[in-house]
C-alpha positions as CSV (number, residue, x, y, z in Angstrom):
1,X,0.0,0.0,0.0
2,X,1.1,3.7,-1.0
3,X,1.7,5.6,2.3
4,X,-0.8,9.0,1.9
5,X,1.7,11.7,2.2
6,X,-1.0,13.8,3.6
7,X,-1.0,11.5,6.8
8,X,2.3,10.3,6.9
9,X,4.6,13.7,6.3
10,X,3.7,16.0,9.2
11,X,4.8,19.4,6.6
12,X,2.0,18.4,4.1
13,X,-0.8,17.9,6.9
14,X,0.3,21.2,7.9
15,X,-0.4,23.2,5.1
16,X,-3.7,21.4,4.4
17,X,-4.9,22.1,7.9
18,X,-4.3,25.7,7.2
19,X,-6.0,25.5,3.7
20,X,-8.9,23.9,5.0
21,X,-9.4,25.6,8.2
22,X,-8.2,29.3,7.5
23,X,-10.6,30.0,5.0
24,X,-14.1,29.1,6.3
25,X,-16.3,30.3,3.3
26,X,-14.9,28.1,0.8
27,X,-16.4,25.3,0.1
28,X,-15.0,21.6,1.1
29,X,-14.1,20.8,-2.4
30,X,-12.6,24.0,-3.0
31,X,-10.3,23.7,0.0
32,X,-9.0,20.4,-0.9
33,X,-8.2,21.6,-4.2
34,X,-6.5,24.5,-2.9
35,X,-4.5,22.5,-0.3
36,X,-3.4,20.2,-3.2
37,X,-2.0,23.5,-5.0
38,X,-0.3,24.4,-2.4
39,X,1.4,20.8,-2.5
40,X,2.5,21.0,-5.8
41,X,3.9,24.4,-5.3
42,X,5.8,23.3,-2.5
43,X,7.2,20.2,-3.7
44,X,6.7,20.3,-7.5
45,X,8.0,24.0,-7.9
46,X,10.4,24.8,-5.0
47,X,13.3,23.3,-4.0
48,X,15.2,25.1,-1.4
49,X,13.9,24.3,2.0
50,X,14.1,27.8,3.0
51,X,12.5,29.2,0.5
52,X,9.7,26.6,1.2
53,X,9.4,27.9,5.2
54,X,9.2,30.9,3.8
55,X,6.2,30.8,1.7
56,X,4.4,28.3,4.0
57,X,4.8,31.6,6.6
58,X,3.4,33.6,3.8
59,X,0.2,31.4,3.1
60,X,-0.9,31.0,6.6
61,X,-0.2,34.5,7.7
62,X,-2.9,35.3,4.7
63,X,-4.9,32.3,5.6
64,X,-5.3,34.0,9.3
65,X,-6.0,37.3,7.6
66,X,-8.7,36.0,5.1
67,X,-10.3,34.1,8.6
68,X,-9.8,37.9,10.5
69,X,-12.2,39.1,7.9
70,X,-14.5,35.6,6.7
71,X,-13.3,36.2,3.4
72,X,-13.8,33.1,0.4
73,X,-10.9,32.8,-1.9
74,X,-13.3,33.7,-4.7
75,X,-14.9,36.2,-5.4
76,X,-14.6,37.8,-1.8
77,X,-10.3,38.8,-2.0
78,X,-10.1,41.9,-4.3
79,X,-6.7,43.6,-4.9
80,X,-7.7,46.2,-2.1
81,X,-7.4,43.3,0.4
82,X,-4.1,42.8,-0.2
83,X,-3.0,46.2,0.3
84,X,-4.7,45.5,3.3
85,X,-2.6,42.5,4.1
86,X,0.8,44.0,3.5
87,X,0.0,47.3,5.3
88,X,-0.5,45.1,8.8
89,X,2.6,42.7,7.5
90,X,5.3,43.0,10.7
91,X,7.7,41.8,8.7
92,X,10.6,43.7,6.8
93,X,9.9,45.1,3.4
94,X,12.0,42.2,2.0
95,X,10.2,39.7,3.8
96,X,6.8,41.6,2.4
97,X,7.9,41.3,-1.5
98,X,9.0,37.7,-0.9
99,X,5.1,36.7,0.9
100,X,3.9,38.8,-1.6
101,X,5.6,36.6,-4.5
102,X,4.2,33.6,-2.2
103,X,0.6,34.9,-2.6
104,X,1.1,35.8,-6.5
105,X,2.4,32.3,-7.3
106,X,-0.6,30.2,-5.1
107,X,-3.1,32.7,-6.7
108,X,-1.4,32.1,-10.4
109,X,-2.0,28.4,-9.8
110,X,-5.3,28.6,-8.5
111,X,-6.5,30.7,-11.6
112,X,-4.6,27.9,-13.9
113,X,-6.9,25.3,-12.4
114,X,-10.1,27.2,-12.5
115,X,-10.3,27.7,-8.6
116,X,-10.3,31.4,-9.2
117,X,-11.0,33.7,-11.3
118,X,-8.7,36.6,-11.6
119,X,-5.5,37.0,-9.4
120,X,-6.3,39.8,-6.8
121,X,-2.3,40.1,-6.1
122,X,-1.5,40.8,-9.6
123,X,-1.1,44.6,-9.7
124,X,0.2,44.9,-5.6
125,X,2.8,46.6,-5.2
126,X,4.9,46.6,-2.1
127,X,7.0,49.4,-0.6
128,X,10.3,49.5,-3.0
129,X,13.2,47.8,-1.4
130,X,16.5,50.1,-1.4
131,X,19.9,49.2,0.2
132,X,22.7,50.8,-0.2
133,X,24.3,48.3,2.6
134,X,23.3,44.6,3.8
135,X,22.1,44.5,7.7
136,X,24.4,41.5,8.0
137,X,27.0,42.4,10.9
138,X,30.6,41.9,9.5
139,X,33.6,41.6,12.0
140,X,36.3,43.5,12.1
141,X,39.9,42.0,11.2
142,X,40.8,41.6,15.3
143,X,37.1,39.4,15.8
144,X,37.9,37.6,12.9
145,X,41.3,36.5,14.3
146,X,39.6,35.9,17.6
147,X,37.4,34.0,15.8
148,X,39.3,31.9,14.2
149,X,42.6,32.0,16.6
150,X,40.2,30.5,19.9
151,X,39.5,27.2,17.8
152,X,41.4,24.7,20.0
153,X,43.0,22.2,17.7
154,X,43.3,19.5,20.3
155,X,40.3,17.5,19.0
156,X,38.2,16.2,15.8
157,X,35.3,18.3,16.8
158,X,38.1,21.4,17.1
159,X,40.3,20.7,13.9
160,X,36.1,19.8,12.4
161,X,35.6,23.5,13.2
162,X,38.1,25.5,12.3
163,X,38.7,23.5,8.9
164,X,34.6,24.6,8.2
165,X,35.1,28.3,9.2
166,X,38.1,29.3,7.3
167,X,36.3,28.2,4.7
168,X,33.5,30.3,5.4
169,X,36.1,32.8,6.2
170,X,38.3,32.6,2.8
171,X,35.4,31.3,0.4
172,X,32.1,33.1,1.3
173,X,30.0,30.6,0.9
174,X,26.1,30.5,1.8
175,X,25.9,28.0,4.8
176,X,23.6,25.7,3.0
177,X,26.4,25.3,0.2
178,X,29.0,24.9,2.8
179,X,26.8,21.9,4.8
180,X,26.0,19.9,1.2
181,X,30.2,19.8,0.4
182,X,31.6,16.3,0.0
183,X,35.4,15.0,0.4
184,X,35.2,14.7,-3.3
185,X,34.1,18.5,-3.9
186,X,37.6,19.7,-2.7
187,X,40.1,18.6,-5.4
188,X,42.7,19.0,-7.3
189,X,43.3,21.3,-10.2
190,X,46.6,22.2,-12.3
191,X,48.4,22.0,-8.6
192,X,46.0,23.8,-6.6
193,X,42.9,22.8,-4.8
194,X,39.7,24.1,-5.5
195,X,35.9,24.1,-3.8
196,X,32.8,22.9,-5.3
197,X,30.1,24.7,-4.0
198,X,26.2,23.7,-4.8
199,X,24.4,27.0,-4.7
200,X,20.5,28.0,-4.8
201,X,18.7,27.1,-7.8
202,X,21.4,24.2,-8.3
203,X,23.9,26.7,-9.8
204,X,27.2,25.0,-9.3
205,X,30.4,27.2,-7.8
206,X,33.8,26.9,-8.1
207,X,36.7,28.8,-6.0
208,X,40.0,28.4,-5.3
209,X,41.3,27.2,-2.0
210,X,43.0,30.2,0.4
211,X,46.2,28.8,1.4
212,X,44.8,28.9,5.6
213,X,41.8,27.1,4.6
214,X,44.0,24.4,2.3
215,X,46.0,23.7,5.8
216,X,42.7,23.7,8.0
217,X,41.2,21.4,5.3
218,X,44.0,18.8,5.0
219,X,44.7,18.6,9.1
220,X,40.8,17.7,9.0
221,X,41.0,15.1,6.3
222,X,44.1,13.4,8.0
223,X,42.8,13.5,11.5
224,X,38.9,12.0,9.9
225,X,40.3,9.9,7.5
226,X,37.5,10.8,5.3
227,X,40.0,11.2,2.2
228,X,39.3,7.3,1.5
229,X,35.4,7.9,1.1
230,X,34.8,10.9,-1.4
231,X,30.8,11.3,-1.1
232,X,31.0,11.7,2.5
233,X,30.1,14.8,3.7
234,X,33.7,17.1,3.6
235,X,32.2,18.6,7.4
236,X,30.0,15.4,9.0
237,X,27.8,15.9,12.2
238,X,28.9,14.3,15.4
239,X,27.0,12.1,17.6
240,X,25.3,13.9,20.6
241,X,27.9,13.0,23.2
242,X,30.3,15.7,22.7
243,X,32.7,13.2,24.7
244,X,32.7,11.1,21.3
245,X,35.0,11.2,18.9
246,X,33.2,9.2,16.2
247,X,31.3,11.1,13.6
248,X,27.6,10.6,13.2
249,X,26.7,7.6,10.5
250,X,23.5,6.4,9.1
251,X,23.5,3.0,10.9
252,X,21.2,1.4,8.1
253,X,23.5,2.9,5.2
254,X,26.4,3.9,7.0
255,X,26.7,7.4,5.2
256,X,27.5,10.1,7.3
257,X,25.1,12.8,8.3
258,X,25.5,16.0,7.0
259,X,25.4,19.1,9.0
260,X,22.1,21.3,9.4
261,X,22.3,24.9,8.4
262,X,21.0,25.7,12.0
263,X,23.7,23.5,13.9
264,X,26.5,25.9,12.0
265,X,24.8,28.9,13.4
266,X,24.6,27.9,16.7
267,X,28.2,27.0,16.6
268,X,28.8,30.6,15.5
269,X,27.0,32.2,18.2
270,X,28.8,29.5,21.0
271,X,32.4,30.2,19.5
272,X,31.5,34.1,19.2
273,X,30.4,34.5,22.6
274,X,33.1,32.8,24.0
275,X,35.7,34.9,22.0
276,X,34.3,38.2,23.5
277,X,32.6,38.9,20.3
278,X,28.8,41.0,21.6
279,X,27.6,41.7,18.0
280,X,24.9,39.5,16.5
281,X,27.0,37.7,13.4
282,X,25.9,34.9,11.9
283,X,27.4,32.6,9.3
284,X,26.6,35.3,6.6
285,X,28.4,37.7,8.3
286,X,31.4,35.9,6.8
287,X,30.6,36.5,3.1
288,X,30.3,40.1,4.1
289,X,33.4,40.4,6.3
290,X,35.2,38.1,3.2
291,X,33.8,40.8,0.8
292,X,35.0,43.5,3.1
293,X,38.6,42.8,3.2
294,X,39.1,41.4,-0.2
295,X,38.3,45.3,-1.2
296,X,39.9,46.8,1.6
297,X,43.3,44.9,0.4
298,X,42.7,46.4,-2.8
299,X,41.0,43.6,-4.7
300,X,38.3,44.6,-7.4
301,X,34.5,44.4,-7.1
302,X,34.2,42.1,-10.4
303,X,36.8,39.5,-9.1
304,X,34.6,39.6,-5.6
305,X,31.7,39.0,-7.4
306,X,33.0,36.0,-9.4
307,X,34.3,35.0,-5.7
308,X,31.1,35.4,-4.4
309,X,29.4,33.7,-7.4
310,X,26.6,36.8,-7.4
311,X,25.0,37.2,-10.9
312,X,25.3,40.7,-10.8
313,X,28.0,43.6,-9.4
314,X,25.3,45.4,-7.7
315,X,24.5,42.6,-4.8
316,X,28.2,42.1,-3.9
317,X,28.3,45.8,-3.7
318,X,25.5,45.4,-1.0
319,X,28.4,43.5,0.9
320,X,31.1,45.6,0.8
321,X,31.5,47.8,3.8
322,X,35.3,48.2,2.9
323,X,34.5,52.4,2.4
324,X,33.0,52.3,6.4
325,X,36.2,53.6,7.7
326,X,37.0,55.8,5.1
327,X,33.8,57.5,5.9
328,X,34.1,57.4,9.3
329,X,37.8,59.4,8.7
330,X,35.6,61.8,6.5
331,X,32.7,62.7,8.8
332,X,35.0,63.3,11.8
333,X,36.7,66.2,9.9
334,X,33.6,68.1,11.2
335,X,34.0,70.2,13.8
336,X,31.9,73.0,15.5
337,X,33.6,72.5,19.3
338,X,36.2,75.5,20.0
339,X,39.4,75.2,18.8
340,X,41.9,75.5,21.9
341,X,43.9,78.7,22.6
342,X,47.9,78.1,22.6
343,X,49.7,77.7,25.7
344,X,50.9,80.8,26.6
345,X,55.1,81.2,27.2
């Protein structure tokens, strides 16, 4: 017998509990259709698990607003009801374009299956979205050498560590390209070593390895003797018992586990804390400190951007805080307190 993947995966009974129950004048058969289109979105359209949570917050945020104000799918949502929606949207106005795109897409599908009639989000427009700057705290060179310099090497879970942060530290990965890496995606190429990074929307990346992150690498590789099984993961989870020293396998398959996205950013905020460091960073801070430095030492924005693997110039300028200090050195050449009078003699 087929397993129903309603019943047996928790996610899926999820979203059609909200479909069913957050919008009370539909009709039965309606819901279930519109449960079932938000099934195929999810896992017929989407890939990346984040970008799934994030529509799935999107949907049942509007599901609870159409309930607020007992309002069908069809005819009852007009475009004027979104505008209502976004205007009482706490979140950022990123976070309101991407539930926006969340409600555009469901209602697209709906309309291609007859559900609906028109798409109500069609013509919304959210509040433009202009950065000059990413909000991502970057550290400065002395944290990042704290960082970095407080990973004790005296044990896997150490030499684990500090192999996995230089290379967030040298190669700027996203976190969820640095927790899919394999032994085999660090190789060899003309004499020097090289990362192979699987980005979003399966775009594959490929950087040279920084001479730190080479040595951090190989110590790691020698102390796990992972070299002799390429499709492990290149940074495996460990078992619970942080006494262990054996890295966490698949007892059925005995394939390692790779590491969650979230686990990475925990040990972030652990190691930061303990290094002294107060500002919130998290593991993208590293792509913008990397960015950072690599122009404060005089590199150029397009080689950055190829480091980066951005499509376009104008989102690694987003990361690049390297003219910070200049304009700090500028603005303080302001001044309006008294200048003082010479010592007389």
């Amino acid at each position: 017998m087929i397993p129903d993947p309603v019943t047996e995966n928790p996610e899926f009974t999820e979203i059609v509990f909200t479909a069913r129950d957050m919008v009370p004048g539909s009709s039965e058969s309606k819901r279930q259709k519109t449960a079932e289109t938000l099934l195929n979105i999810l896992h017929g359209r989407i890939r990346n698990k984040n970008t799934r949570s994030a529509y799935k917050a999107a949907w049942r945020s509007f599901f609870i607003f159409c309930s607020e104000y007992k309002l069908d799918l069809d005819p009852s949502i007009k475009p004027y009801h979104i505008g209502m929606w976004l205007r009482r949207h706490p979140g950022s106005v990123a976070t309101q374009r991407l539930h926006l795109a969340a409600i555009r897409l469901l209602f697209d599908q709906l309309l291609e299956k007859g559900i609906v009639d028109s798409n109500p989000a069609a013509r919304a427009k959210p509040e433009r979205l202009q950065r000059e700057s990413a909000h991502t705290p970057v550290f400065e060179q002395e944290e990042m050498r704290a960082f970095l310099g407080s990973i004790q090497l005296d044990s896997p879970r150490g030499i684990r560590d500090k192999a996995m942060f230089s290379v967030l530290a040298y190669a700027w990965p996203r976190v969820s390209a640095l927790v899919a890496l394999t032994v085999e995606d660090y190789y060899q190429r003309k004499g020097d070593y090289w990362l192979r990074f699987r980005e979003k929307r399966g775009k594959i990346h490929e950087v040279p390895v920084h001479l730190a992150a080479k040595e951090a690498i190989d110590r790691w590789l020698q102390v796990s003797g992972l070299s002799a099984t390429p499709a492990a993961p290149l940074f495996p989870a460990f078992g619970k018992d942080k006494r262990s020293v054996e890295l966490k396998q698949d007892p059925e398959t005995l394939k390692f586990k790779h590491m969650d996205p979230s686990g990475v950013w925990k040990l972030v905020q652990t190691r930061a804390r303990a290094c002294g460091i107060q500002k919130r960073v998290c593991c993208h801070s590293f792509r913008a400190t990397g960015i950072t430095e690599f122009m404060n030492a005089g590199g150029t924005i397009d080689f950055a951007q190829r480091i980066a693997g951005h499509s376009h110039a104008s989102t690694t300028k987003i990361y690049d805080r390297s003219l910070d200090r200049l304009t700090v050195a500028e603005i303080n050449r302001i001044s309006f307190e008294p200048k003082p009078e010479p010592a007389s003699g």
